[in-house]
C-alpha positions in Angstrom: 35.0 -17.1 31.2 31.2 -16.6 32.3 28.9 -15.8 29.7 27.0 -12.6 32.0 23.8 -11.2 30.4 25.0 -7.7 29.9 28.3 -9.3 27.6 25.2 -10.8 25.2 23.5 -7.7 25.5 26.6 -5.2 24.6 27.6 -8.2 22.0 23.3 -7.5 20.2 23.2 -4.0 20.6 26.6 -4.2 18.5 25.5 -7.0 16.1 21.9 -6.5 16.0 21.5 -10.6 16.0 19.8 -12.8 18.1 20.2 -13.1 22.0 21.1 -16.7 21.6 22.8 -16.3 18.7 25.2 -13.9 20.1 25.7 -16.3 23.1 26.9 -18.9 20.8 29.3 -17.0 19.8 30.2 -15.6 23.1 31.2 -19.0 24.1 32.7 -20.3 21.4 35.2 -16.9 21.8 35.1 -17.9 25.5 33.7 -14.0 26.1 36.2 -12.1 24.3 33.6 -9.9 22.3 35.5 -8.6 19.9 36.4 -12.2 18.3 32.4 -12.9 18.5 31.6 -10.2 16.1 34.5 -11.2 14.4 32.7 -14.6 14.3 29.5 -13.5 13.8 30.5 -11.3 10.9 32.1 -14.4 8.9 28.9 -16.5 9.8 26.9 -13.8 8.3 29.1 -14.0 5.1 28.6 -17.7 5.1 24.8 -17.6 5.2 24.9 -15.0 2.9 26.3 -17.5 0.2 24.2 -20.1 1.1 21.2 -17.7 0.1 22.6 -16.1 -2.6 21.1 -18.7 -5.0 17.5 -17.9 -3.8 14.9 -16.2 -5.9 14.2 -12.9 -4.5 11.8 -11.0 -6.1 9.6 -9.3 -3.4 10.9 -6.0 -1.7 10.8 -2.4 -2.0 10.7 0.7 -3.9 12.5 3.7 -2.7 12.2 7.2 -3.9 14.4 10.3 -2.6 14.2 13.9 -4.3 16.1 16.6 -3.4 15.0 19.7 -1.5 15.7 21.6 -4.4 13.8 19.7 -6.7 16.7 18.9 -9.0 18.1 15.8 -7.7 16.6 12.6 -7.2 17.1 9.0 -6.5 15.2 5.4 -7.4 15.7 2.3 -5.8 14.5 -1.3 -6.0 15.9 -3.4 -3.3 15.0 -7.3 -3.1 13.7 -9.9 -0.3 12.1 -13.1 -0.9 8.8 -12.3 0.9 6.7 -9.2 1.0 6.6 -10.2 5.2 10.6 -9.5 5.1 10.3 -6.3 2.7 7.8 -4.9 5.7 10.6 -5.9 8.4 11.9 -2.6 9.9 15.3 -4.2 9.6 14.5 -4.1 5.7 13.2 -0.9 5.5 16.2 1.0 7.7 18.2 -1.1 5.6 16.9 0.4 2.3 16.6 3.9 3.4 20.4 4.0 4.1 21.2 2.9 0.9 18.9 5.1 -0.8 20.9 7.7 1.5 23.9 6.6 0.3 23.4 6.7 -3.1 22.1 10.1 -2.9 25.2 11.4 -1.1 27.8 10.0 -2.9 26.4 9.1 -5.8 28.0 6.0 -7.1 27.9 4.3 -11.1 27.2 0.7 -9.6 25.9 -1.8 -7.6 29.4 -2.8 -7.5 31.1 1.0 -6.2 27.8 1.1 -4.1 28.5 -2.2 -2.4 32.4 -0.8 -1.2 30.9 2.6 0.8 30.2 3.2 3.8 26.5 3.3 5.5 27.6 5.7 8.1 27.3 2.5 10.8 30.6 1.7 10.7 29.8 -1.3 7.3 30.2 -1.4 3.7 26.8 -1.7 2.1 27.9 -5.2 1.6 28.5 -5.7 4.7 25.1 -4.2 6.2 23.6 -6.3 3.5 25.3 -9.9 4.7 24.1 -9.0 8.3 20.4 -8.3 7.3 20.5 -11.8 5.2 22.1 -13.4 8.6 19.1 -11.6 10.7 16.0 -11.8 8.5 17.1 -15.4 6.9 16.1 -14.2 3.2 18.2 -13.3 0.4 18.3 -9.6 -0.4 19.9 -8.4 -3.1 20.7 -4.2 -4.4 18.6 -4.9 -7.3 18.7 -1.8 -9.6 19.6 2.3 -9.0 19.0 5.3 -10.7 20.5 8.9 -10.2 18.8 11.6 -11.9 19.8 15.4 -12.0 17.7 17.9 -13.8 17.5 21.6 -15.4 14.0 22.1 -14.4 12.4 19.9 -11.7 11.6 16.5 -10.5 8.7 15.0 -9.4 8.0 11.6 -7.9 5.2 9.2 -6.9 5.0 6.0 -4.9 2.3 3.6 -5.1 2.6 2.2 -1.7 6.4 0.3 -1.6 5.8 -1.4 -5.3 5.8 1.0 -7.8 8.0 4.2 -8.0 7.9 6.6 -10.7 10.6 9.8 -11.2 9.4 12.7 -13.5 11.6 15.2 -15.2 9.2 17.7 -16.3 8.5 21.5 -16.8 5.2 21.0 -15.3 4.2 22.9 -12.1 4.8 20.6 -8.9 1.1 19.1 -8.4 0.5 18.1 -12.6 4.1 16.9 -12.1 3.1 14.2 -9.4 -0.4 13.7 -11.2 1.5 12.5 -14.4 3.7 10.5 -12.4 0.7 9.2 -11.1 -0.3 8.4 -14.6 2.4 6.7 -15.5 3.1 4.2 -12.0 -0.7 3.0 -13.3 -1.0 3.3 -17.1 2.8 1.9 -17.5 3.8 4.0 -20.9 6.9 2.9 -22.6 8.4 6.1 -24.2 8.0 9.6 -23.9 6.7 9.8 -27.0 6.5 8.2 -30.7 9.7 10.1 -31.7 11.4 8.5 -28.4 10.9 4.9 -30.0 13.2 2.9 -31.4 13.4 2.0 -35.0 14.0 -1.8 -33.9 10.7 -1.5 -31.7 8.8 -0.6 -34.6 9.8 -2.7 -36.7 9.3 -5.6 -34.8 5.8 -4.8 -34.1 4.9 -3.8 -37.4 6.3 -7.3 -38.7 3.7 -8.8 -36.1 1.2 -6.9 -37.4 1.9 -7.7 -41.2 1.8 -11.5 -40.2 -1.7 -11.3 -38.5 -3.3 -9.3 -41.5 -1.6 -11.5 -44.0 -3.7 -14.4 -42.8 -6.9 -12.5 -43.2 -6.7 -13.0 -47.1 -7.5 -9.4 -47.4 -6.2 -7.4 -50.8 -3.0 -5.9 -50.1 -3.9 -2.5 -50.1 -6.4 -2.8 -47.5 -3.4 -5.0 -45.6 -1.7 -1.5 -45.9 -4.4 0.3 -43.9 -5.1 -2.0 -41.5 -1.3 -2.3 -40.6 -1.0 1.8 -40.6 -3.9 2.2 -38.3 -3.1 -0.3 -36.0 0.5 0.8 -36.0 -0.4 4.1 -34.6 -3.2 2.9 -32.1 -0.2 0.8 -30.6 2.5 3.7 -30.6 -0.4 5.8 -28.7 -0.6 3.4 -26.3 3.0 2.8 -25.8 4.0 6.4 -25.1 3.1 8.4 -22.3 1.9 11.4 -24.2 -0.2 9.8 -26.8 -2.1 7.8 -23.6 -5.8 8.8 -22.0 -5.0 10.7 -18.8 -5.8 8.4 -16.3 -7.7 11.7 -14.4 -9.6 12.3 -17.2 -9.8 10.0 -20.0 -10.8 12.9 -22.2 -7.6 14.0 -23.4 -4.6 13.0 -23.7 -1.6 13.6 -21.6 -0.3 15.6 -24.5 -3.2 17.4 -24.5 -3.2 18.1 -20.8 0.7 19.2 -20.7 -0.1 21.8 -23.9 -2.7 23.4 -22.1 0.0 24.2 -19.3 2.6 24.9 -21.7 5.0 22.0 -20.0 6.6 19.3 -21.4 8.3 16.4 -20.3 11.7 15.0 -20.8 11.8 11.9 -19.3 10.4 9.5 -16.7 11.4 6.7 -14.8 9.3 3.5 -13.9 10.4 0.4 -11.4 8.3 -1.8 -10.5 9.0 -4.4 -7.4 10.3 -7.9 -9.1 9.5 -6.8 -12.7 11.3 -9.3 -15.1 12.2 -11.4 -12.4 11.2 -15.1 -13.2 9.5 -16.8 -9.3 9.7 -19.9 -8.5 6.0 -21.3 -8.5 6.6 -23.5 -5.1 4.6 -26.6 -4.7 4.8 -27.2 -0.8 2.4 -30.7 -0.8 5.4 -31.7 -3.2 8.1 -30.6 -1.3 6.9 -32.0 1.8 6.2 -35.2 0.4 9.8 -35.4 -1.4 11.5 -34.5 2.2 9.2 -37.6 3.4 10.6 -40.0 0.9 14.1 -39.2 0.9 
């Protein structure tokens, strides 16, 4: 059967691959177009594994409150450059799932991955395509589903740092703290939000560092108390300066407005994700000598 040009166009506008990508596949189908997207679809799988293995730690952050203020959503979703996290491929990709995960509101990558985008795919499937298109792994990294008594705020700081606030405060000291916290990266809430375990462990450090001063023990004790608490300050959201005025505290600031907040959620695009350091010169000159 002839290959015409409007059977590889009806076969990309259905795919969303590559002109000569979906002629391959026409011909190898001999033109029947529903056994190339078959085709195409199982490729996509198949370089899908093959990249699976790849670091990706570049991508984007995705925010999504609801209308109503009581609802939101947080998304990190993962590509291997910050060229592909800028692809509009990427980014429509992205925004469907943060759809998605608004709407139907699943408990895991892994119920996330089974529903439907809408497109007529999975999420997997929509992801395996993108991978086939853009050449990169991506990866769902990490969602969050937040629902709230009071209100919700959020910030972005561009597509790498997202923050969600659940707060009493009035909408614009809301986004202002959430502002604070995407730059000033707090830990807690506050001091009694800490775990036991997470002082402890800092107060052994500290005990180890002043017991090699050769100072008395009782000055050890003060030293270890006061730079205990310096650390918890800087660890928790409220005991921080406000990054709009370094005058008071964040405490401070929400006690003058008589609002409080409950929580807070921080990603941050790759965080804890080890990269490979490449060395090109090296991997040039290996391909050379093999």
């Amino acid at each position: 059967m002839a290959i015409t040009a409007s059977l590889v166009k009806a076969l990309r506008e259905r795919t969303g691959s590559g002109m000569m990508e979906c002629k391959k596949a026409l011909v190898e189908t001999d033109g029947d177009i529903e056994a190339a997207a078959e085709l195409m679809r199982k490729s996509g799988a198949a370089k899908a594994d093959k990249k699976a293995g790849r670091v990706a730690a570049d991508g984007a952050i995705k925010v999504l409150v609801s209308d109503d203020s009581k609802m939101a959503v947080i998304l990190e979703i993962n590509s291997e450059t910050d060229f592909v996290a800028k692809d509009d491929n990427f980014q429509a990709f992205a925004d469907g799932v943060l759809a998605t995960v608004a709407g139907q509101k699943p408990d895991s990558i892994e119920v996330l991955s089974a529903m439907s985008l809408g497109t007529g795919q999975t999420v997997e499937e929509a992801r395996q395509a993108l991978i086939a298109k853009v050449g990169e792994n991506i990866q769902i990294r990490r969602f969050e589903l937040i629902q709230s008594d009071v209100s919700i705020a959020s910030y972005l700081h561009g597509a790498r740092i997202g923050v969600l606030i659940d707060s009493s405060a009035e909408p614009d000291m809301a986004r202002d703290i959430a502002m604070h916290v995407a730059a000033a990266n707090p830990q807690f809430v506050d001091q009694d939000s800490i775990p036991a375990a997470f002082v402890e462990k800092e107060k052994s450090i500290l005990i180890a560092q002043a017991e090699s001063s050769g100072k008395p023990a009782e000055i050890i004790e003060k030293m270890i108390q006061g730079r205990l608490d310096k650390f918890l300050a800087e660890v928790t959201l409220l005991g921080q300066p406000f990054v709009k005025d370094p005058e008071q505290k964040v405490a401070q600031l929400l006690a003058s407005a008589g609002a409080s907040i409950n929580r807070f959620i921080r990603y941050e695009v790759g965080e804890g994700i080890d990269k490979k350091v490449e060395d090109f010169a090296a991997e040039v000159a290996s391909q050379l000598n093999s």
